[in-house]
C-alpha positions, 0 to 999 in steps of 0.5 A: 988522071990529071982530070981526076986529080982535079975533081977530086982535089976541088970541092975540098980545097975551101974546107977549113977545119972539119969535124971528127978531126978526132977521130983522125987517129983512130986506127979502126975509122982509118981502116973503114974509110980505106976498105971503103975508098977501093969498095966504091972505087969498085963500084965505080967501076961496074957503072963505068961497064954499064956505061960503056955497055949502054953506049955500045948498045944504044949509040948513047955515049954523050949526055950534051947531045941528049939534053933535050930529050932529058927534059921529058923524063923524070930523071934527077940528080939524089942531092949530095950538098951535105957533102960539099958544104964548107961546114961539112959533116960527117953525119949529115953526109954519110945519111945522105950517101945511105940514102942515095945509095937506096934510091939508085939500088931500085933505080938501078932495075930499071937496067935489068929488064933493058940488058937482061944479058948483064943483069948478073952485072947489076945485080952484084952492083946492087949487092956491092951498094947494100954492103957499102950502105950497110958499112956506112951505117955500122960505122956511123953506129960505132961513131955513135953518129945518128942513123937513119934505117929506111925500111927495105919492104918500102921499094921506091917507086921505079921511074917511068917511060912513055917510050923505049927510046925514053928507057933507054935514054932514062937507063943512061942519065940513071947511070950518069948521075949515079956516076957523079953522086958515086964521084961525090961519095969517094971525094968526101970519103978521101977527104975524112980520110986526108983529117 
């Protein structure tokens, strides 16, 4: 917990005066930053269980002793930097949670096919990250901050492996980046909500 305290407290100790601090007041923005904290608290939760499954499942538990074998896939970390920046906005951080959270949707397939008997779990990971996306972007619309609505025919492409070992390792560091850019999103909506 003392942990937890840490990361959270960390990137937002720098940060002086923040935009919408007019927003501050506003009791419906309050309520969608409340509803969304335990939202992506929630789904925290449900990689954490995908997580511990991967672990039980393929003795893949810790990410420095796979390291190497990273370096041969095609795994990256979705950029989160617009919601760290000293010079943080809302705007630019929320279209950057959206974006992440389309990206790690289709990402997140790529663990049906390797635990087919927890794919009602994805599936409703899936499904949690749809409506956490879709309440950023009804927000931001009642903000009237820009939005950016990616078309949802358009699938990104689903990361390859050359191996089974590579999917199974792929499937951990999706999860472990979807984790820390989950992480991320919460820190700065816990920091709009501190306004």
């Amino acid at each position: 917990v003392l942990l937890l305290g840490v990361l959270l407290w960390a990137p937002w100790h720098a940060l002086h005066g923040a935009p919408l601090t007019e927003l501050s007041g506003d009791q419906d923005f309050q309520l969608f930053l409340k509803r969304n904290l335990e939202f992506t608290r929630k789904i925290r939760g449900d990689v954490a269980a995908l997580q511990r499954v991967v672990c039980g499942t393929f003795q893949l538990c810790k990410e420095d002793e796979l390291q190497l074998v990273r370096q041969d896939l095609d795994i990256t970390q979705v950029p989160m930097e617009q919601c760290h920046r000293r010079t943080f906005q809302a705007e630019t951080c929320f279209s950057q949670i959206r974006a992440g959270l389309r990206i790690y949707h289709s990402s997140l397939a790529t663990l049906q096919a390797l635990l087919p008997g927890h794919a009602g779990l994805v599936e409703t990971l899936q499904l949690d990250m749809a409506n956490l996306s879709s309440n950023i972007q009804q927000q931001m619309e009642d903000l009237g901050l820009a939005t950016v609505t990616y078309p949802t025919e358009k699938q990104d492409p689903l990361p390859t492996f050359s191996s089974r070992f590579h999917h199974h390792v792929g499937s951990f560091f999706i999860l472990a980046n979807f984790q820390r850019f989950l992480e991320t999103a919460y820190r700065a909506l816990r920091h709009l909500a501190s306004l």
